[in-house]
TORNUTI-464402 format. One record per residue (C-alpha): residue number from 1; y negated, z negated, x. Coordinates in Angstrom, 1 decimal. Layout:
N
(NUM,(Y,Z,X)),
...
// end
This chain:
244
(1,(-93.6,-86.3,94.2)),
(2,(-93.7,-90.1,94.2)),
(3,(-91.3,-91.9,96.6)),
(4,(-90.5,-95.1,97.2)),
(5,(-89.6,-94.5,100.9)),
(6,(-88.4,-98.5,101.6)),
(7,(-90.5,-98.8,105.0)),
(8,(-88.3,-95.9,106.5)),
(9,(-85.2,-97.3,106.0)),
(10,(-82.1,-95.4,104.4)),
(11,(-78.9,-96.4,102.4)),
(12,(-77.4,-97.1,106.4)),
(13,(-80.2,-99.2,107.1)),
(14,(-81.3,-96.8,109.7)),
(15,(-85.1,-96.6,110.2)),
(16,(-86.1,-92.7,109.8)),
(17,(-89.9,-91.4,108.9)),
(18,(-88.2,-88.2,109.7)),
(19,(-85.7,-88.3,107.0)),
(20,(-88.5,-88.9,104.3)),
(21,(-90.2,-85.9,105.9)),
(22,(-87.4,-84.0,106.0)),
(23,(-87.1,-84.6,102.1)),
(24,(-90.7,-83.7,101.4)),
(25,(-91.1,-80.3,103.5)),
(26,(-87.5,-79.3,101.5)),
(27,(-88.9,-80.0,97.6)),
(28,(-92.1,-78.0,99.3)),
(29,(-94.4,-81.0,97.5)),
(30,(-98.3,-80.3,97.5)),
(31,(-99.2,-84.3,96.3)),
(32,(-97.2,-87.5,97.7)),
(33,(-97.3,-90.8,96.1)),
(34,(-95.8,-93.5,98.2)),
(35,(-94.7,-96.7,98.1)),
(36,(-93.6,-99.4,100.1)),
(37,(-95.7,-98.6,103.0)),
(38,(-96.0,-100.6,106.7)),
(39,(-99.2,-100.1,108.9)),
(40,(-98.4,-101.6,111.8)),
(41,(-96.6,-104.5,109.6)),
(42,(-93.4,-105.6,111.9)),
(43,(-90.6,-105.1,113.9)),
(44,(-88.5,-103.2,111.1)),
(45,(-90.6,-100.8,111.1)),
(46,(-91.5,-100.8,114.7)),
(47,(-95.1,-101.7,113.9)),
(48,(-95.6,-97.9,113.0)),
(49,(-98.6,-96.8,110.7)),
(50,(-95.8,-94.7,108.7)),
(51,(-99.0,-93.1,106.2)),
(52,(-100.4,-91.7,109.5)),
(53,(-96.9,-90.5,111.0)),
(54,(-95.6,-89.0,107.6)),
(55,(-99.2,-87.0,107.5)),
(56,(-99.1,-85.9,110.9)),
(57,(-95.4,-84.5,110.5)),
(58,(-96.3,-83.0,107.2)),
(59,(-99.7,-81.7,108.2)),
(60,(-101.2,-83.6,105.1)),
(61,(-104.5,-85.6,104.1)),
(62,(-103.6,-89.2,103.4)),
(63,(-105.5,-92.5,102.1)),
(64,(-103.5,-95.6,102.2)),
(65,(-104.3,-98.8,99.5)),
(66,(-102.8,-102.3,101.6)),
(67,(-101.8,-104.6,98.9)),
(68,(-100.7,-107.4,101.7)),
(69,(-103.3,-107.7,104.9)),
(70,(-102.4,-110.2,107.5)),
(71,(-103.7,-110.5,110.6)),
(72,(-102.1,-109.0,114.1)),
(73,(-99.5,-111.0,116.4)),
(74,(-102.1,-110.2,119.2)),
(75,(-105.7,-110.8,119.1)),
(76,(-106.9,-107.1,119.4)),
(77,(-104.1,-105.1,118.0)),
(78,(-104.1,-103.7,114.4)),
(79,(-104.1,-105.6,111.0)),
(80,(-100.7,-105.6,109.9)),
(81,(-100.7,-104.1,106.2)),
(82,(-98.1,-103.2,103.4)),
(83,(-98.8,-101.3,100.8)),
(84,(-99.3,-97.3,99.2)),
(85,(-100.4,-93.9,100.5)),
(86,(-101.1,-90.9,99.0)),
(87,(-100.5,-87.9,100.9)),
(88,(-102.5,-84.4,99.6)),
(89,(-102.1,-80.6,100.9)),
(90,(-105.9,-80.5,99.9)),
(91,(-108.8,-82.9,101.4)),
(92,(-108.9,-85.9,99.9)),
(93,(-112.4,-86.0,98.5)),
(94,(-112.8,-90.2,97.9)),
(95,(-110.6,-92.9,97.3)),
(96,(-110.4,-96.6,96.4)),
(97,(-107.3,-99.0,96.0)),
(98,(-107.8,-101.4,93.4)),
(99,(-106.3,-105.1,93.0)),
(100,(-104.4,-105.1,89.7)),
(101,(-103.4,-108.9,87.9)),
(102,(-101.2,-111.2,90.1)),
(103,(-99.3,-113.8,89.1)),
(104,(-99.5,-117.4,90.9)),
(105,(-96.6,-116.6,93.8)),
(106,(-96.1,-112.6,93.2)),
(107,(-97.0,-110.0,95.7)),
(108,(-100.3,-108.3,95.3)),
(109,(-100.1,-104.8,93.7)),
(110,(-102.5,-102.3,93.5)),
(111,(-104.0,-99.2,91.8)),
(112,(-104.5,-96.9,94.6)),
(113,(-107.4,-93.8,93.9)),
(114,(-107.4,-90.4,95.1)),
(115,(-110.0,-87.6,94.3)),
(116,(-108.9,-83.8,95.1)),
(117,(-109.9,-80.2,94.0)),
(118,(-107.1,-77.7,93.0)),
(119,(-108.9,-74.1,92.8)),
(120,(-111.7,-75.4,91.4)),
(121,(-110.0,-78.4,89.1)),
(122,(-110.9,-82.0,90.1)),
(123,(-108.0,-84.3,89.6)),
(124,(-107.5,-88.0,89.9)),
(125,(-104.1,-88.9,91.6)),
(126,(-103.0,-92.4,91.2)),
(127,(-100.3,-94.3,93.0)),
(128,(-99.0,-98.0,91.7)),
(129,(-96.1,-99.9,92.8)),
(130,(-95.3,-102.5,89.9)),
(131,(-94.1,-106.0,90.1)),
(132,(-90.5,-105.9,90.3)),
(133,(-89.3,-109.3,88.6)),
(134,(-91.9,-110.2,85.8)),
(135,(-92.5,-108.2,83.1)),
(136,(-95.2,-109.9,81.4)),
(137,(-96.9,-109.4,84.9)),
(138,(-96.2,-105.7,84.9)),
(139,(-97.5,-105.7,80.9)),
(140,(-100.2,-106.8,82.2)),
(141,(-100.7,-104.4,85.6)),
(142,(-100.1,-101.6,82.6)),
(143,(-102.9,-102.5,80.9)),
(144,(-105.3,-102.2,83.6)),
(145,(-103.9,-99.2,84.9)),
(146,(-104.1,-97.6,81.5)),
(147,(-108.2,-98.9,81.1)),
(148,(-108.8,-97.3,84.6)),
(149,(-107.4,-94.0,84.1)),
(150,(-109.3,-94.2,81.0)),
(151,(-112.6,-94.7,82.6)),
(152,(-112.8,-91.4,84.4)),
(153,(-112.4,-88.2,82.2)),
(154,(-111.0,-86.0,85.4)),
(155,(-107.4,-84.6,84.9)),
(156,(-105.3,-87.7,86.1)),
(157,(-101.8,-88.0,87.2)),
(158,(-99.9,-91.6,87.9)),
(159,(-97.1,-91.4,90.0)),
(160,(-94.8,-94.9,91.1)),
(161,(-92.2,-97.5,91.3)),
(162,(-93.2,-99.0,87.9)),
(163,(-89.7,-101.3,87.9)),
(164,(-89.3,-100.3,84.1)),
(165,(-87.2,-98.5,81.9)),
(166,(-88.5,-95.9,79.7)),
(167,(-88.2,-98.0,76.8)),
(168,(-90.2,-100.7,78.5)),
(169,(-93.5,-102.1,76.5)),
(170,(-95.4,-101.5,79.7)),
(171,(-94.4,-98.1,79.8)),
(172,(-95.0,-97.8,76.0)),
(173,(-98.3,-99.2,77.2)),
(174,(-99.3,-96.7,79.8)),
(175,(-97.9,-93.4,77.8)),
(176,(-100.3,-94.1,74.9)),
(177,(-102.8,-92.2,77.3)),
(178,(-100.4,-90.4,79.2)),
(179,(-97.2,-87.6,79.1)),
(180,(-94.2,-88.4,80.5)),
(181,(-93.2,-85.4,82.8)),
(182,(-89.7,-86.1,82.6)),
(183,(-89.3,-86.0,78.9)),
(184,(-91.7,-83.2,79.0)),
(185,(-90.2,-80.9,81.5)),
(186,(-86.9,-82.8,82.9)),
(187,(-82.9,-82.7,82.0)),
(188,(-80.6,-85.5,82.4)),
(189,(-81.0,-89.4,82.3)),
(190,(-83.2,-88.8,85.4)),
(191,(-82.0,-91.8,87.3)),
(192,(-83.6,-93.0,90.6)),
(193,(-82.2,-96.6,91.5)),
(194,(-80.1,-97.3,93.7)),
(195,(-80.0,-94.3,95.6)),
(196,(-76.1,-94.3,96.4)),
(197,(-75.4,-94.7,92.4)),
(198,(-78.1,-94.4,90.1)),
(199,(-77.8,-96.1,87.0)),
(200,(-81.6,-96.6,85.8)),
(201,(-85.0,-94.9,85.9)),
(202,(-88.5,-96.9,87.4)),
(203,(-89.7,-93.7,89.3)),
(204,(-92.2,-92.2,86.9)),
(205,(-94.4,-89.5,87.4)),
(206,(-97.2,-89.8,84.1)),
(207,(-100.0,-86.8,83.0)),
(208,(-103.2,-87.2,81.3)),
(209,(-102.4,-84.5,78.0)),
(210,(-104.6,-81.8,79.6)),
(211,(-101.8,-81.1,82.4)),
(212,(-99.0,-79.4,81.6)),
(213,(-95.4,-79.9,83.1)),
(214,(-93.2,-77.1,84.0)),
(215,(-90.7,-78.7,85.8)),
(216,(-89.2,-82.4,86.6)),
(217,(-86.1,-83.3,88.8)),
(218,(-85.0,-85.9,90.7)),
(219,(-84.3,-85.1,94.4)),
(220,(-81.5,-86.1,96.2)),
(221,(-81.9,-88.4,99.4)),
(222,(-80.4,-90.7,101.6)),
(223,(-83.6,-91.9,103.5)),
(224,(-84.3,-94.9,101.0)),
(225,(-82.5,-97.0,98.4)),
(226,(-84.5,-95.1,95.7)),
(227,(-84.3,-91.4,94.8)),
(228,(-88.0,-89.5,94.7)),
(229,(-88.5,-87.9,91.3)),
(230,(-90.5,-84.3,91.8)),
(231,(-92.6,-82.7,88.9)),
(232,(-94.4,-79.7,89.2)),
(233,(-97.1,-79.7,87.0)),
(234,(-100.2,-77.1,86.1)),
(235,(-103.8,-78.5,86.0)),
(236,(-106.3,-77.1,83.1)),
(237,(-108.2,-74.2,84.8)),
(238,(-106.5,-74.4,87.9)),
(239,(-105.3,-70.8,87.0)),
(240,(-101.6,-71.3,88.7)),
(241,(-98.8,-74.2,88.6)),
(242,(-99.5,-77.2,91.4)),
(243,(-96.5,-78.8,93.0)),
(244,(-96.6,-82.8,92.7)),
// end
């Protein structure tokens, strides 16, 4: 599943981890890509380290990738951070999160790296959160992404916000490597954003050709202001279909 969980906050503006939980344990998901992250970041999100509390609730492994690092109100307390997190039913065997291009005055994004076994199948889970107003920018993001994946020959699946429409050159870009698991397995326009009324779909979730996709829907949710898009997906060798 990749979700863009909007710090915790829903459609009511309500701070919830427990809504996004909720929504996880019901679509039974086995991988979580997330984005829009705090660690300890501020008071709308009650300086929480919301990777930590969602893997605690769900009993999951979790790396987290922080994009934005600033230092604490106090000396002493945590690093405030902002960012991704990738949440796994399985151990987590590595990870890295990688700085992708930045434009003078843009956020940082990132490429953020996990490393997990699936009955014997080493996969690469990736999680990216794309600049949302520049698409040259995210052209560029794309093209990086694509060169990384490229760069490991594991099974790899990219899950993210990647603020573009299907028809978008950066996701032209990225699906020259890559299968789209909602054309492959999905029914419908398969909108995500916004949550209340959908219109358009930037939640992707992206296979290298040796996986195979059984299934994609989007679910439905109240806990953010986008709707987290669900895939389950069967690794080469794995001998039985993995939730994502």
């Amino acid at each position: 599943m990749s979700f863009n969980i909007h710090h915790g906050a829903g459609v009511d503006g309500r701070l919830d981890l427990r809504r996004i939980a909720d929504v996880v344990k019901t679509a039974r998901v086995d991988v979580l890509a997330l984005q829009e992250v705090d660690r300890h970041w501020s008071e709308r999100s009650e300086f929480v380290d919301q990777a930590a509390w969602l893997a605690d609730a769900l009993d999951m492994h979790a790396v987290y990738g922080a994009n934005l690092d600033r230092d604490p109100v106090e000396a002493g307390q945590p690093r405030r951070q902002y960012g991704t997190a990738i949440l796994s039913a399985v151990p987590i065997l590595d990870s890295e999160n990688i700085s992708l291009p930045k434009y003078e005055g843009h956020e940082q994004r990132g490429l953020l790296r996990a490393r997990i076994v699936v009955r014997g199948t080493v996969a690469q889970i990736y999680n990216t959160h794309l600049q949302h107003n520049d698409a040259a920018e995210r052209l560029e993001q794309a093209q990086a992404i694509k060169q990384l994946i490229a760069e490991r020959d594991e099974p790899a699946i990219l899950l993210g916000d990647l603020n573009a429409l299907p028809d978008a050159p950066e996701i032209r870009t990225l699906l020259e490597g890559l299968v789209d698991t909602w054309e492959a397995g999905g029914s419908g326009e398969g909108w995500t954003y916004p949550s209340q009324a959908p219109d358009r779909r930037i939640d992707y979730i992206l296979t290298s050709a040796d996986i195979g996709t059984r299934s994609a829907t989007v679910v439905t949710s109240d806990g953010s202001d986008h709707l987290p898009v669900r895939a389950e997906v069967l690794l080469p060798g794995a001998g039985g279909g993995q939730r994502s």
